[in-house]
C-alpha positions, 0 to 999 in steps of 0.5 A: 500500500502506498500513502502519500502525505502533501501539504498542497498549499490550497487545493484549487491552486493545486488543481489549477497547478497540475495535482492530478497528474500526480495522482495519475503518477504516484499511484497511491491508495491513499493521500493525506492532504493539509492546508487544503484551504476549501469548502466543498462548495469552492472547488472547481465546478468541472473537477472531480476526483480521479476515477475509483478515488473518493475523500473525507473533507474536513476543513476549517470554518473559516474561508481559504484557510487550513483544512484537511483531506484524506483521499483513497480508493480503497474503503475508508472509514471516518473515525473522528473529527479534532481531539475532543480537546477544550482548546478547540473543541469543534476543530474548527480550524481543521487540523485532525481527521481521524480514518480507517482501513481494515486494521490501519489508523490514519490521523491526518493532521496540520499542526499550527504555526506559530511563526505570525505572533506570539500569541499564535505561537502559545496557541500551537504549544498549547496545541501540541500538548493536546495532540500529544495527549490525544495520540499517545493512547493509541501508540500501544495499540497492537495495530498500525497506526500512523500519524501523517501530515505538516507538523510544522516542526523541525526535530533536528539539525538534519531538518534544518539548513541553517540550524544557527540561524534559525535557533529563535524560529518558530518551528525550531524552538528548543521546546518544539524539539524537545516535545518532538524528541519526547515523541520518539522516546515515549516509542513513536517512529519517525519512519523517513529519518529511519530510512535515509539515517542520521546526517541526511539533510532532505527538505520537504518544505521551502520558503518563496523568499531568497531563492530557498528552492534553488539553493535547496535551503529548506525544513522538513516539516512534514512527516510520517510517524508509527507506532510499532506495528506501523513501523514494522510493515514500512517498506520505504519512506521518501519525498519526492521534490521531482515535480511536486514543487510546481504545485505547492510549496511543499513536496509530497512525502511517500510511505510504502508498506508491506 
């Protein structure tokens, strides 16, 4: 089975850009999308999914803003919307989604960030400890489960071209690595970093400022994480920034499993 995860930078300009050839392409039973930025009632009237594919939208209640999809075309079912947490109960931002296939747990998820004031940066650290506890019951569980989307985190100095540079950065704040690392420790699996290994600097995202993309000055800030039983069924994790960059700012990450 194949998952992809992709933040898609809106999902009308990702339409117009040329994200069905990628469909086409990559071939995956499932895509988890993030910052999808759309109501169902914007898209494209002449649009439709590729044949075979249909998707859960979950997006924020705000116009042109966050939002989450997850696309397959294999049966899945939804399972939860949010993290029943009291910081935003209703999800209204739409941040997790929660779906099923047979045996596998998929929690979709677009991490705020905090990079436009400081209050939003409170807002996603307060939000980070409400995802932490939502996630963690389910790292025990005997079954896959995968945690999938932009945590707009970078963990170490391998996801970061300038790690000096950016050490007062949100996204790369002591205390985010430190909850990042906690995942990790508590048993979570950061399953590209596993694959490639340590001292692999490979971005997932680039900034639109100061030639990032061709100076390959990027973050990785998109992810795949598993529990145990997750992890033992990955055949390979990847991304692949060979055209994925003509349609967002981010490049597709891809999972394989057994």
């Amino acid at each position: 089975m194949r998952i992809i995860t992709w933040n898609v930078n809106g999902i009308r300009a990702a339409i117009r850009k040329g994200i069905d050839g990628f469909f086409e392409e990559l071939k995956a039973e499932v895509w988890m999308l993030q910052e999808v930025r759309c109501l169902q009632e914007q898209l494209p009237k002449d649009w439709d999914l590729p044949e075979g594919y249909s998707w859960i939208l979950h997006p924020a209640e705000k116009k042109g803003y966050s939002g989450v999809a997850t696309i397959a075309n294999i049966p899945m079912q939804e399972i939860g919307r949010g993290m029943n947490g009291s910081l935003d109960p209703n999800d209204s931002e739409g941040r997790v989604l929660v779906t099923r296939h047979n045996e596998l747990t998929l929690i979709n998820t677009y991490l705020p960030s905090g990079s436009s004031k400081e209050e939003r940066q409170n807002y996603k650290e307060q939000w980070m400890d409400e995802w932490y506890d939502f996630v963690s019951p389910m790292l025990l569980s005997d079954k896959p489960v995968i945690l999938a989307g932009d945590l707009n985190i970078a963990h170490t100095e391998d996801d970061i071209w300038n790690p000096k540079g950016n050490a007062k950065s949100s996204g790369f704040l002591p205390q985010e690595r430190e909850w990042f690392s906690k995942l990790l420790t508590d048993g979570w699996h950061d399953l590209f970093r596993e694959q490639v290994g340590e001292g692999e600097k490979i971005y997932s995202w680039w900034s639109n400022r100061g030639q990032a993309r061709a100076k390959d000055r990027g973050w990785r800030i998109d992810y795949f994480l598993g529990n145990p039983a997750a992890a033992a069924i990955t055949k390979s994790c990847r991304i692949e920034r060979r055209g994925g960059l003509e349609v967002s700012d981010h490049a597709p990450v891809i999972l394989d499993l057994h």
